[in-house]
Each structure stands twice: as C-alpha cells, then as structure tokens.
VOGUVO-300153 format. One record per residue (C-alpha): y, z, x; residue in one letter. Coordinates in steps of 0.5 Angstrom, whole numbers, padded with zeros to 4 digits, always signed. Example, Ala and Ser with C-alpha at 12.3 -4.5 7.8 and 13.67 -1.06 7.14 Angstrom:
% VOGUVO-300153
-0009+0016+0025A;-0002+0014+0027S;
END
This chain:
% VOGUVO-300153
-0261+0288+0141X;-0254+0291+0142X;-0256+0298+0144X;-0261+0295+0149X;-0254+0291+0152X;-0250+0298+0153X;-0256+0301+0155X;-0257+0295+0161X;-0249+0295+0162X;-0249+0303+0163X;-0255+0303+0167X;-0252+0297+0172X;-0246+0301+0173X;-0249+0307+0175X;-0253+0304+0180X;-0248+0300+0182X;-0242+0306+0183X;-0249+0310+0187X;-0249+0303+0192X;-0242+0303+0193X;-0242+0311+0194X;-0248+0309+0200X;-0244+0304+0203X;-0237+0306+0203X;-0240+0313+0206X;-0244+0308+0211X;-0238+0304+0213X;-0233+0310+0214X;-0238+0313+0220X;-0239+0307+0222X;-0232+0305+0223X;-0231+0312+0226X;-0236+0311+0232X;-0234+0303+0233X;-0227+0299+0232X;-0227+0293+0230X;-0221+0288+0234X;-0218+0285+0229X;-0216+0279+0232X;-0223+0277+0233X;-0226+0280+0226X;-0228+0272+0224X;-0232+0273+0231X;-0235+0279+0229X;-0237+0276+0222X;-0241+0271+0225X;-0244+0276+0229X;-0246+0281+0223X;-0249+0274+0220X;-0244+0275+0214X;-0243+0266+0214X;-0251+0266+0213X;-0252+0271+0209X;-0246+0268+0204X;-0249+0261+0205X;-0256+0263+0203X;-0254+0268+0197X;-0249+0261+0194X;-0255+0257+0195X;-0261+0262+0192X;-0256+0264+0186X;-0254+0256+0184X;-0261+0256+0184X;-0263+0262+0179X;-0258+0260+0175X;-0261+0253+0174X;-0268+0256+0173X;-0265+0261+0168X;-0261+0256+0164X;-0268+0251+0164X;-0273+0256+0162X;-0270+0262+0158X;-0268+0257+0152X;-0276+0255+0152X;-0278+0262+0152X;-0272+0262+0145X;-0269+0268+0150X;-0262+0269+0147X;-0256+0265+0152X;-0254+0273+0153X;-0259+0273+0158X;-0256+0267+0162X;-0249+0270+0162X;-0252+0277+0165X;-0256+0274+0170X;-0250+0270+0172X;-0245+0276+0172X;-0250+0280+0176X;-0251+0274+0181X;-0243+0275+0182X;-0244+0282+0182X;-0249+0282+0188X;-0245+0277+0193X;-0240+0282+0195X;-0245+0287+0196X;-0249+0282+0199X;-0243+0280+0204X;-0242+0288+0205X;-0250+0290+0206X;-0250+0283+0210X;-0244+0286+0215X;-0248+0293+0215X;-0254+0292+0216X;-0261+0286+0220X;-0267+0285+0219X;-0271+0285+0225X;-0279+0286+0227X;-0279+0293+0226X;-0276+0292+0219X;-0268+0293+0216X;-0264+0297+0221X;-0256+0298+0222X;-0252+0292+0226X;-0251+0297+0232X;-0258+0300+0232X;-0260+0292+0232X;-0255+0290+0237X;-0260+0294+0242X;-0266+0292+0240X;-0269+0286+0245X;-0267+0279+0240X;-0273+0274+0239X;-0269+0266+0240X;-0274+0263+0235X;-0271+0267+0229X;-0264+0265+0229X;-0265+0259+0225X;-0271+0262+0221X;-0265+0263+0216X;-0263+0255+0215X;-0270+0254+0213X;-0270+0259+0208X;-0263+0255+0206X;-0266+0249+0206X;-0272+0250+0202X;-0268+0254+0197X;-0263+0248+0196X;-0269+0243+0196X;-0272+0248+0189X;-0264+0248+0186X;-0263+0241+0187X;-0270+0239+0184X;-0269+0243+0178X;-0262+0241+0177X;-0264+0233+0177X;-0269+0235+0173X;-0265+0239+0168X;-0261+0232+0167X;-0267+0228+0167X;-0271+0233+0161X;-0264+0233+0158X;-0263+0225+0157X;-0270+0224+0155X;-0268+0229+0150X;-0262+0226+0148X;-0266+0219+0147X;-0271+0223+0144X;-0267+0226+0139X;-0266+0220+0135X;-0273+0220+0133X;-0271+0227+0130X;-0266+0224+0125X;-0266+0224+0118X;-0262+0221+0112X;-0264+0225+0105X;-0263+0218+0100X;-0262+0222+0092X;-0268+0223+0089X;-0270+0220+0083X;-0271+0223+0076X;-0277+0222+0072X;-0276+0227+0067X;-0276+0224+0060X;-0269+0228+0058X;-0264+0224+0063X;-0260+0230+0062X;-0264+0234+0068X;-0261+0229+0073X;-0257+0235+0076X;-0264+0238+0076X;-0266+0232+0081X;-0260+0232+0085X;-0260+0240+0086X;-0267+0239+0089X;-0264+0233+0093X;-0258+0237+0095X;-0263+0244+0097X;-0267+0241+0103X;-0263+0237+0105X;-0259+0243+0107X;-0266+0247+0109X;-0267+0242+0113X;-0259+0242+0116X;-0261+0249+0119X;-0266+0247+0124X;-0261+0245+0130X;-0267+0240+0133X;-0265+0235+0128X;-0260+0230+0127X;-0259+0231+0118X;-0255+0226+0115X;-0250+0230+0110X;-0250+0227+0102X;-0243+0225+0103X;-0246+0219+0106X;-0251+0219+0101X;-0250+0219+0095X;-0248+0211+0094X;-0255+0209+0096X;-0259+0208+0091X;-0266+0213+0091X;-0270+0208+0093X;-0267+0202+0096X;-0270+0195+0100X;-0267+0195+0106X;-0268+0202+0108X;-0267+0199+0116X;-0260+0198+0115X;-0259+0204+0112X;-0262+0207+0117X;-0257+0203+0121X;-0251+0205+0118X;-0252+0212+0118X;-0256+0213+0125X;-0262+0215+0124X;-0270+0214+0124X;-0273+0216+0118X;-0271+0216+0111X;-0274+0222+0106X;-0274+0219+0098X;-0276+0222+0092X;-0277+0224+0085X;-0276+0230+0081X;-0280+0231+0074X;-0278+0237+0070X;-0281+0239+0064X;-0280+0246+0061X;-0282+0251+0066X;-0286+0246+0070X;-0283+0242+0076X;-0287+0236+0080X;-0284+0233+0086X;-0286+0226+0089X;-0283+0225+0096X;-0284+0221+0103X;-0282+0220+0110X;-0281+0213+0112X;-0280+0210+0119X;-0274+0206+0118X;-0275+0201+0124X;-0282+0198+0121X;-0281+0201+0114X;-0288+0204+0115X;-0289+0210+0111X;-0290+0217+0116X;-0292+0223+0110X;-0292+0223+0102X;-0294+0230+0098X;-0293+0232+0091X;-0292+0238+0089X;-0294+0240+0081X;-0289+0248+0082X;-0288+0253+0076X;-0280+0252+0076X;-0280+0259+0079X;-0284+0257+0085X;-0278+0252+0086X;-0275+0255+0092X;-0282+0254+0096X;-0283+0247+0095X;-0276+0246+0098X;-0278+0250+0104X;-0284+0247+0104X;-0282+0240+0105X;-0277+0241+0110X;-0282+0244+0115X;-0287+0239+0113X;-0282+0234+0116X;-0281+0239+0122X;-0286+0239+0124X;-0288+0231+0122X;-0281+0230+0128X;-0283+0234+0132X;-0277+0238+0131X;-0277+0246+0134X;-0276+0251+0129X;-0274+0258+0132X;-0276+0264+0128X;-0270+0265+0126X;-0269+0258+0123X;-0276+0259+0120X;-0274+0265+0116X;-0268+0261+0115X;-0271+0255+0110X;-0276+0261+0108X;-0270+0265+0104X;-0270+0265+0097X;-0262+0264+0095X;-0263+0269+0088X;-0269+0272+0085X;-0266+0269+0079X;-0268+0262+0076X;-0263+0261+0071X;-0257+0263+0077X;-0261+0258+0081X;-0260+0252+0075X;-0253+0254+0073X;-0251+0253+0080X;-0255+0247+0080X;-0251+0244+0074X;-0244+0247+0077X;-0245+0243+0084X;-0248+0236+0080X;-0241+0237+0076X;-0237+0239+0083X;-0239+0232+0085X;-0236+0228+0081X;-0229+0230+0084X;-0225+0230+0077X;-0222+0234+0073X;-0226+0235+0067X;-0233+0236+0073X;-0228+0241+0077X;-0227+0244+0070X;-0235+0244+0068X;-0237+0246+0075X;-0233+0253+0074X;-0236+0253+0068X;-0243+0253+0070X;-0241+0257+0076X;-0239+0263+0072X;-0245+0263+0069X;-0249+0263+0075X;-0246+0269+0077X;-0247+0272+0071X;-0254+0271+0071X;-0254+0274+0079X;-0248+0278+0080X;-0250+0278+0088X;-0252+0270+0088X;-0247+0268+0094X;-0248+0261+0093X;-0245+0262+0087X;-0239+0265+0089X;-0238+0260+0093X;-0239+0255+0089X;-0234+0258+0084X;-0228+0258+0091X;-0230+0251+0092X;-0228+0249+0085X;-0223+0253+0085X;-0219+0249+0091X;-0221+0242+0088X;-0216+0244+0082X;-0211+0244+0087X;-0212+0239+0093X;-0214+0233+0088X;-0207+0236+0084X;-0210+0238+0077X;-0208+0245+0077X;-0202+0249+0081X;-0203+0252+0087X;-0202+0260+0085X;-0206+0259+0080X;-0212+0258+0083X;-0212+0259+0090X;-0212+0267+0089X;-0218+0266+0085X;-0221+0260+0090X;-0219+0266+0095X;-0223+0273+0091X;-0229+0269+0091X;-0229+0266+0098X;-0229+0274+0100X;-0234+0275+0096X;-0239+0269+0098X;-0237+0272+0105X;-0239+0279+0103X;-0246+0278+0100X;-0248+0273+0106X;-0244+0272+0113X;-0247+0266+0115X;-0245+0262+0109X;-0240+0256+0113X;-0238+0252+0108X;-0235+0259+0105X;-0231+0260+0111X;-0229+0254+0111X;-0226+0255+0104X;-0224+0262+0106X;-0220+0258+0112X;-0217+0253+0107X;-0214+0258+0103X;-0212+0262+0109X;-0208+0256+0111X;-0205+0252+0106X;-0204+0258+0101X;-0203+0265+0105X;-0200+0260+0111X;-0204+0265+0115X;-0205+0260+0121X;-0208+0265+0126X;-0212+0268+0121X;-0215+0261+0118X;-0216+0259+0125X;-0221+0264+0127X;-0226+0262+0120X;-0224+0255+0122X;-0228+0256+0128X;-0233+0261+0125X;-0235+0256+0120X;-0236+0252+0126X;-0239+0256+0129X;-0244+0258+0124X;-0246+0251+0123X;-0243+0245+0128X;-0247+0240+0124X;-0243+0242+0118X;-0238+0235+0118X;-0233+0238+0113X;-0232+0244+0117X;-0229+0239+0122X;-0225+0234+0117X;-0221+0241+0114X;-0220+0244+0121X;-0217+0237+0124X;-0214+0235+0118X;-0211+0242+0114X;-0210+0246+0121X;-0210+0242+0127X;-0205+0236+0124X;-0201+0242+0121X;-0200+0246+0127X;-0198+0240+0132X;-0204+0239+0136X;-0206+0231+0134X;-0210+0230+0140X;-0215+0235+0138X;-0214+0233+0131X;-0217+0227+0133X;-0223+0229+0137X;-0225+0235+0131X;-0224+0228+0126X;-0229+0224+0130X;-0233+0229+0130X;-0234+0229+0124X;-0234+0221+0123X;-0239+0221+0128X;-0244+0227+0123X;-0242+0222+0117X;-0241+0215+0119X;-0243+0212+0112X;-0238+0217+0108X;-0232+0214+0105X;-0229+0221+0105X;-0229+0222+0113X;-0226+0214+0115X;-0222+0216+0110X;-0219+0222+0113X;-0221+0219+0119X;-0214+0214+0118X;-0211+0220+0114X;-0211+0223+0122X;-0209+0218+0126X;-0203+0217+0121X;-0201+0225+0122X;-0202+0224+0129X;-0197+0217+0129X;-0202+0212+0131X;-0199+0207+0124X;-0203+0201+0127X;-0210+0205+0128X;-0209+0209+0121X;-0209+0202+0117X;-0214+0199+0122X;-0219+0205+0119X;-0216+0205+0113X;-0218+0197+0113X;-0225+0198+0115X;-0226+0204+0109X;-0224+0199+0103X;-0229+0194+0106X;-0234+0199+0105X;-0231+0201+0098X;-0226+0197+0096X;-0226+0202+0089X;-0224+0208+0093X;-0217+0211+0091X;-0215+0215+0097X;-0217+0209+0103X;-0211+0205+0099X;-0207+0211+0098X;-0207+0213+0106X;-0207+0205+0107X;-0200+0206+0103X;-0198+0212+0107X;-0198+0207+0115X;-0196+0201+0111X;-0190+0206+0110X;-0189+0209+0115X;-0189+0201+0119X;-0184+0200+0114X;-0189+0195+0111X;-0185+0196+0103X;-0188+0191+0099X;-0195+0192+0103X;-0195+0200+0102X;-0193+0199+0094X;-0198+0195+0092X;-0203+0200+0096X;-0200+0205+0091X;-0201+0201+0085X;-0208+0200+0087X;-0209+0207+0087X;-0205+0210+0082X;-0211+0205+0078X;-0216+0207+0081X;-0215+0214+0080X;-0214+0214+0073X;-0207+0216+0075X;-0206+0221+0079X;-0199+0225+0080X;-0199+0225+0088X;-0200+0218+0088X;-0195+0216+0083X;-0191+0220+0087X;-0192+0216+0093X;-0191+0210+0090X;-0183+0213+0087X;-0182+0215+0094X;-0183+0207+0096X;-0179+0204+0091X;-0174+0208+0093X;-0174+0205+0099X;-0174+0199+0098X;-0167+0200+0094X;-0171+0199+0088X;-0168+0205+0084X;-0169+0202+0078X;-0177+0203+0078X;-0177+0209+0082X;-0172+0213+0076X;-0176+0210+0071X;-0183+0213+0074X;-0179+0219+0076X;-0178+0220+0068X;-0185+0219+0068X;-0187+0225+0073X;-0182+0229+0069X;-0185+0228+0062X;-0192+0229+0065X;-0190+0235+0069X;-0189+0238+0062X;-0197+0237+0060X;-0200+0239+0067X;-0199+0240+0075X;-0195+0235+0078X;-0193+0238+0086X;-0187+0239+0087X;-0186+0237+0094X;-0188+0230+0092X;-0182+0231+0086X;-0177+0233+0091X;-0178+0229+0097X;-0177+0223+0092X;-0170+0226+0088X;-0167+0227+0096X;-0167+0219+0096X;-0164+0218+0089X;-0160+0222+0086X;-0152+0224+0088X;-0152+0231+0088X;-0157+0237+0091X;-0158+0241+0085X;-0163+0237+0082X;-0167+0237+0089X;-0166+0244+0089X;-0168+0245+0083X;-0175+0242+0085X;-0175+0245+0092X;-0175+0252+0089X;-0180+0250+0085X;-0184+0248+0091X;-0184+0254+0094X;-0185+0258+0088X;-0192+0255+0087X;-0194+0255+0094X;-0195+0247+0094X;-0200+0246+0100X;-0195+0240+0101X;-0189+0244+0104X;-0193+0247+0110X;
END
C-alpha cells in the first residue's frame, strides 16, 4: 500500500511540474504580446471569469469531499484516500484560477482568453455557470444533511449495538477451574472489543456482577448497554463445553443460545466463533481486518494459553500474594511458548502492580515490567495494553515524558475503547505534566467506557483532586463508596479532598476506613501520619512513624510517602534527607 502511495505521490508531481511548465510558458507569451494595467488587474479577473470559476471549483470541491467522506468508508477504502483527494482538490484550485485567467470555453471549444475576446459572444451563455454552481451546491448540501441525518441515526442505532459480558459460570466438578471460566469470559470479551461497530462494556465493570442475575434490566441500565451475554464454561480433562446466551436487557427476552461441546485445543475457535455470532445477531459490521483479528490464534500452545489464563485469574485479584502468583503462571506460559506475547505482556502487567499498589520497590521490578513490555511489543505491535504498560514504566520509572507520551497515544490509537489506556494517560501523564483540563476530559472518557467500574470513579475523583477541584473530588468519591462501600482507595482519595479542604478529623477516619479495608497497606498509613501531623496530633503520628520504620525493615514502604511525613515532625533535616535519598534512589514514582 505504501508503495502504491509513493508511486501516486510521484506520478502527480510529475504531472503537476509538466502542467506548470505549460502554463507558466504560456502566460510569459501572453504577457509579452498583452499588458495587463495593474490599476484594474481585479477588473480583468472578473472579465477572464477567475470570481466564477473560483465560486464553481469551492462548491463542486465541498461537494467531492462530502461524497468521498460518506462513500469510501462503505466501501472500507482506507481514510488515505479521503486525505489525498482533499489535498489534490487543494492542489488543483490555483491551477484552476491560472487555466481559468488563461483560457474559456467557448462553442467551438477551450480557446485562449484573447482568441475568445474576438470570437462574437452568445448573451444566453453567462449565466449557464450560476446554474451549474446551483445545482452543485444543491447536491453537496443534500449530501451534507444527509450525512448527519445517517450519522445520528447511526448514533441512536449504536445503542443496540452494546454489550456487557457478565462472569461466566463454572460447571466443572473441580472448582479449581474457576480461572478456566474466567479466561474464557475474559477472551471474548476482548474479541468482541476488536470490532469498532460495538459498544462492549470492560470487565472491570463487571466482575461484581454475579453470572446470572435477576435484574439484568438495571444492569443493563447502569452499564449502558442493550444486551447482556451470560454463560458457563465446563471443563473435564481435554474437553470444553460452553453454554451462553445473548439476552435483550429491555424485555429480558432471549436474542441466540449456543453450546459448544470443543476439544480444550479447539478453545480459541469457540471464542471466535461466539463474538461473530453476536456480531452478526446486532448487526455490527465487521471489516476484513477485524474479522482476521477475532479469528488469531494468540499461541499454538495449550499449556501457554492455560498458564496465561491462570496468570490473569490471579492478576485480578490485585494483592500481593495474587500479583506474586500471577508472575508465577505467566513465566510459565512463557516457557511453554517463548513467542506468546500475551504472556510477555502479562508478565509487565504484574510486574508494575508490584510497585503501584507499593508491594515491592520501584528498581526492583520497573526494569523487569519494562524488559517484557518491549518484548510483548515486539512479537505483536498491536497489543495496546502493552503500550500502555511500556507508557507507565516510561513515565513513572524512566521519567521519559515525551517518550510515554507518545505510547500513551499509541495504546489509544490502537484501541480507543480501551478505558484504562485513558485512565493512566489522565492520571499518570497529563496530571503530572500540569495539563488538568485535559486531564479531566481523557478521565471522563474513560468513566464514559466504564461507568460501573469503581476503579474509574474512583480515578475519576483521584483527577478531579490533582486538578484542584477538592469539592468535585469528594462528591465523585461519594458517589464511589455508595457503589462499594468496601472499596479501599475511594476512601482513601476521599481522605486526600477532605485533606486538602483542611476537613482533618473527616480526612482521618477516610484513612482509617482504608488502612482497614486494605488489610494495611503502607501508602495509606502514611497518609493517615501525614493527617496527624496536621492535626498537631505528634503523638499518634510518631507512633505509626515507628510503625512505618519497623515495617520498612520487612517490605517496601515508599519513601516519599516517608519523607513528606518526617518534614512535619522532626527538628532536624537529616532524618528527612535520609529518607529524600532513598526516594530517589529507588525511583519511587511519588516523587515525579
């Protein structure tokens, strides 16, 4: 395709420096044989019918860039193509203007202005040309209008493309296979995300829904969409069976059902198979290169396929000891299947958990979330949650902005559905860079791909809060807490506005109802120090200090979090100093 660009390119600017030749040598004969007065050059525009002409191209051009815009895309004609004719309209208007000012049609055919000057002149054939420029114009309006009125009916349309994928159920007589039901929940799923023409609800939204609920209507209402996909996966030795069923949320009333009886190798084609079956039961258009898309096979190896499976169930699960099982599982995979980049990718994933929810230090596991990232990236380009990993180790470990930038957009790019690649440009790069409003739209973005996920409302107020907008903060916080009065960070980011509102008393018993909740996560002790602190209360602030130091001794506390704490408590600055180097040193992402 590139080759047929150049090829293109090259061909037009032969032809246009041959055009150029022409006229230029035309113009210089006709320049020699008549002067043109300049004090009434714009008289002799409108004479040489330049106005005309330049009305007419304006109109009939507006009208060939509305018609390519509405037609290629039905043909899948790549949106190349709607930029070159655009920038060969462009290209032709001064050398429309020029042949306009050198030539005319007449009767007997095109002849030069000055041959046409002498030629007797028929009254009835000025005004043929505000006829053409009404007819033209008529043609691009109707295309215009009809463009937006095919548009918002494709708007309102699209909500019947929507789909929440609720967990799967697992039938298997070992309950251990749980993973196994979650994977395959988790695969189509993402199959189904590939095909632009849906709306497909994330599994963060999910996941606190139960496999087959009784009032699937106010799910479906909550998360946005029109249909809900249930299912149950049974899995015994190397055979699969999975159930599901596409329902219309509005009436409960169900849409398709199939049951795939697989070998376990023949997996990948049951999942390929039940998202273009559900494309095709929503009438959502599939391009060819969506189509090979769903159809890949991400590993040829099974035992890869059910280590990764196992790696993400753990991934999940967002603790410590899950984090540390999912590495587990994903080396495996990567052992069976040296080139499986969902595993690689997998690995970086795991590896930057360790270090965002503070369970292991930053230098200890961003260089090894970074090597497999690049590797991910390397076997397969188009994975966007590996850019977006690759983005946040770029930002928050190499401080390479500009660098993480760049795949910050590209994960994007790739996959703009993708509503944590939105979340982590807002939250880790855009708030960090100082661009807040932006912040804010990117975030919304997301919340709008998610809005049942307590992790985007959530980050959501953690936005609002960096852009210095206290009172939104703990109204979003609020709202997250009512959806999940268990979830640790809401509380914790509520404690942060409440902080920040100089609401002390509030903004302690946030961080006590987080440090609980999270089973006593180091960040949010911290945090609770620092609102002691505050609150003149040295007492209780030295005393979960020493706790922090004690604890420091036995696992990864963050030494920023350390050090912004000990600048309000002690007298001196070499216990501050002492904990600032360490920051540094460990290249704790709380210090960008």
């Amino acid at each position: 395709m590139s080759n047929q660009k150049l090829a293109l390119v090259s061909t037009l600017e032969i032809a246009s420096v041959g055009l150029g030749v022409v006229v230029r040598s035309y113009l210089e004969k006709s320049a020699a044989r008549y002067a043109v007065n300049p004090r009434n050059f714009f008289g002799e525009l409108k004479r040489r019918n330049v106005y005309k002409v330049a009305i007419a191209y304006a109109v009939v051009a507006w009208l060939l860039m509305q018609a390519a815009s509405q037609i290629f895309p039905f043909f899948e004609i790549p949106n190349w193509a709607v930029r070159l004719v655009v920038l060969l309209l462009i290209m032709g208007f001064p050398v429309a203007l020029i042949l306009a000012w050198a030539f005319e049609l007449t009767p007997e055919g095109l002849k030069t202005t000055e041959v046409a000057d002498e030629l007797p002149r028929k009254s009835e054939r000025k005004r043929a040309w505000i006829y053409v420029v009404i007819i033209a114009g008529a043609v691009a309006a109707s295309l215009f209008f009809f463009g937006r009125y095919t548009s918002s009916k494709q708007g309102a349309e699209m909500s019947e493309k929507s789909i929440a994928v609720l967990p799967f159920e697992n039938w298997s007589e070992d309950k251990a296979n749980a993973y196994f039901a979650e994977g395959v929940q988790d695969e189509i799923l993402t199959r189904l995300s590939k095909i632009a023409d849906l709306k497909v609800t994330s599994r963060t939204s999910t996941q606190h829904y139960k496999s087959a609920p009784e009032n699937l209507a106010e799910i479906a209402k909550q998360l946005g969409v029109a249909h809900i996909l249930e299912g149950s996966v049974q899995k015994s030795g190397d055979a699969v069976r999975v159930n599901v069923q596409l329902i219309k949320a509005a009436n409960d009333s169900q849409v398709w059902a199939e049951t795939f009886d697989r070998k376990l190798t023949d997996i990948f084609s049951v999942e390929s198979d039940v998202a273009k079956a559900i494309a095709d039961q929503l009438r959502a258009h599939i391009t060819r290169q969506e189509e090979q898309v769903i159809a890949a096979k991400p590993t040829k190896n099974i035992e890869a396929y059910d280590a990764y499976l196992r790696g993400r169930y753990f991934w999940n699960k967002r603790t410590s000891d899950g984090i540390k099982h999912a590495i587990e599982h994903f080396q495996q995979s990567i052992e069976h299947d040296p080139d499986f980049a969902l595993g690689h990718a997998g690995l970086a994933d795991s590896y930057i958990a360790l270090t965002f929810y503070n369970f292991a230090a930053p230098h200890e596991t961003m260089p090894k979330a970074k090597e497999s990232a690049i590797k991910a990236l390397a076997l397969d380009d188009t994975l966007a949650e590996a850019h977006a990993s690759l983005a946040h180790i770029l930002m928050n470990y190499d401080w390479n902005w500009s660098a993480a930038e760049k795949e910050f957009k590209r994960s994007i790019e790739l996959t703009p559905d993708y509503a944590t690649g939105h979340q982590w440009y807002a939250i880790h790069y855009l708030t960090a860079t100082g661009r807040f409003e932006e912040a804010v739209r990117e975030m919304k973005k997301a919340l709008k791909l998610e809005p049942a996920s307590l992790v985007m409302n959530t980050f959501m107020g953690a936005t609002l809060y960096y852009a210095g907008r206290y009172d939104e903060a703990i109204d979003q916080c609020r709202r997250t807490i009512e959806m999940d009065p268990n979830f640790a960070v809401a509380h914790w980011h509520l404690g942060l506005a409440y902080e920040q509102k100089q609401a002390l008393d509030a903004a302690t018993e946030e961080f006590k109802k987080a440090i609980s909740l999270s089973g006593g996560s180091p960040l949010m002790k911290a945090a609770l120090v620092r609102a002691y602190a505050k609150s003149q209360k040295k007492h209780e602030a030295n005393e979960m200090l020493n706790e922090l130091n004690e604890l420091w001794k036995r696992q990864y506390v963050s030494a920023y979090e350390v050090a912004t704490i000990t600048s309000r408590l002690v007298t001196t600055n070499r216990h501050f100093n002492c904990w600032k180097t360490h920051t540094r040193s460990t290249r704790s992402n709380s210090f960008i």
